[in-house]
C-alpha positions, 0 to 999 in steps of 0.5 A: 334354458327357459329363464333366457329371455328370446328377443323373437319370442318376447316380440311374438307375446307382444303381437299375439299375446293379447289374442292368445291369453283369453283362450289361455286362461279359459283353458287353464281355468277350466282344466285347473277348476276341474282338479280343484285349483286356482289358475295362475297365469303365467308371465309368458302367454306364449312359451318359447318353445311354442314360438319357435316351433310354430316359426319351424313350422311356418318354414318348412310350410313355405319353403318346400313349396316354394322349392318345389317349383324349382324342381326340374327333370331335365336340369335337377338342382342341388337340393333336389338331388339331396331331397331325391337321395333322401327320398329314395333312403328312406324308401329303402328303409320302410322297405327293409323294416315294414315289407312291400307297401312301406312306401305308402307310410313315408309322408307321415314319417317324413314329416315328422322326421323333418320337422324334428330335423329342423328344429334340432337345427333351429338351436345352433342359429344365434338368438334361436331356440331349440324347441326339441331342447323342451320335453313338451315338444318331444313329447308332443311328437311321440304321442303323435307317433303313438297315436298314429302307429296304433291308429294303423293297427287297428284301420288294417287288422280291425280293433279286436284282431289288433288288441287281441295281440296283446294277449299273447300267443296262448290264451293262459299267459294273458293275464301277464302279456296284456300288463306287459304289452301295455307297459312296452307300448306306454313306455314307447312315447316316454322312451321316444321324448326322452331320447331326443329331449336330453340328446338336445338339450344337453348339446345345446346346455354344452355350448352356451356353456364353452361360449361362455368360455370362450367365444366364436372358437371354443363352440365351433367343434360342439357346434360340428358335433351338433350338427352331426347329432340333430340328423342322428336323432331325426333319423333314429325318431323315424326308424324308430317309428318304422319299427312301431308301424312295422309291428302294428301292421304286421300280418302275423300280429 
């Protein structure tokens, strides 16, 4: 999907291509010297996928703002009531899968969830791309779900109650718990990338597929399905993350 050319992302290289390559090739000139290799500059300083995520990313910056100032209580909107229904979902959630005090972890989950939500939609727009339909992306947002649940770890229990879990629960099984700990929590971002990674991309390989076929008809059930499935990966990435910060805070861990 990367070899079709985006008329937004070839504008966006024209615009800030020139500002980016020299940060570009210094990065990449540094860490390709370090392994010994040449640096090779690639024919787009922008990725696609970049592009679109940063325009997602610009979207959700404005448009909730400028919702929000619609909020009313008196008279609540459509889409307030959709937000408040949301909200009050997933404090339910955190509240099942963390214990009391889950409320405290939903603007990160959120976040993330709706920024995953929206770029899984991004893809059914004409012209659009995707960026969750890249691995680099996907993965972006599971090192960060990583880095976050670990970070909570350690901030409530302190570094060496949180690592000391990893041992197990007698100190003789610790040579086989603590390889086995580390391998279940490096597979957690691999496992969190991959999933949503193929579920998008392959949604999106399947239409551009039957819209070569036959246009504006046969896509439209895809496209439905589509839909359905972008909310399902958005919400099975933030209860999965529930579940990672729920066993990182955990008293009995």
């Amino acid at each position: 999907m990367e070899e079709h050319s985006f008329l937004i992302a070839e504008q966006a290289n024209k615009i800030f291509g020139p500002l980016v390559a020299p940060l570009k090739h210094a990065f990449c000139s540094a860490v390709y010297g370090w392994f010994g290799k040449q640096y090779l500059p690639a024919e787009k300083v922008i990725p696609d996928h970049v592009v679109f995520a940063c325009i997602i990313f610009g979207f959700c910056c404005t448009f909730f703002p400028l919702m929000r100032r619609s909020f009313s209580m008196e008279k609540p909107g459509k889409i307030q009531q959709i937000l408040e229904v949301s909200v009050e979902f997933l404090n339910d959630q955190l509240e099942e899968l963390i214990g009391h005090g889950g409320k405290k972890y939903l603007p990160m989950i959120a976040t993330v969830g709706t920024f995953i939500l929206f770029m899984n939609l991004c893809g059914l727009v004409p012209g659009f791309l995707a960026p969750t339909s890249n691995i680099n992306v996907t993965a972006a947002c599971a090192l960060v779900v990583f880095l976050y649940y670990n970070y909570l770890g350690i901030k409530k229990q302190g570094a060496l109650k949180y690592f000391k879990h990893f041992m197990g629960p007698i100190w003789w099984l610790a040579p086989l718990m603590i390889p086995i700990e580390i391998i279940s929590h490096l597979a957690r971002p691999f496992s969190l990338s991959v999933r949503l990674f193929a579920n998008i991309y392959g949604e999106d390989l399947i239409i551009i597929v039957f819209f070569s076929l036959l246009p504006l008809i046969l896509p439209l059930p895809i496209m439905a399905l589509a839909i359905f499935t972008s909310f399902l990966q958005a919400f099975i990435f933030m209860v999965l993350t529930m579940i990672y910060v729920a066993g990182a805070v955990a008293e009995e861990h």
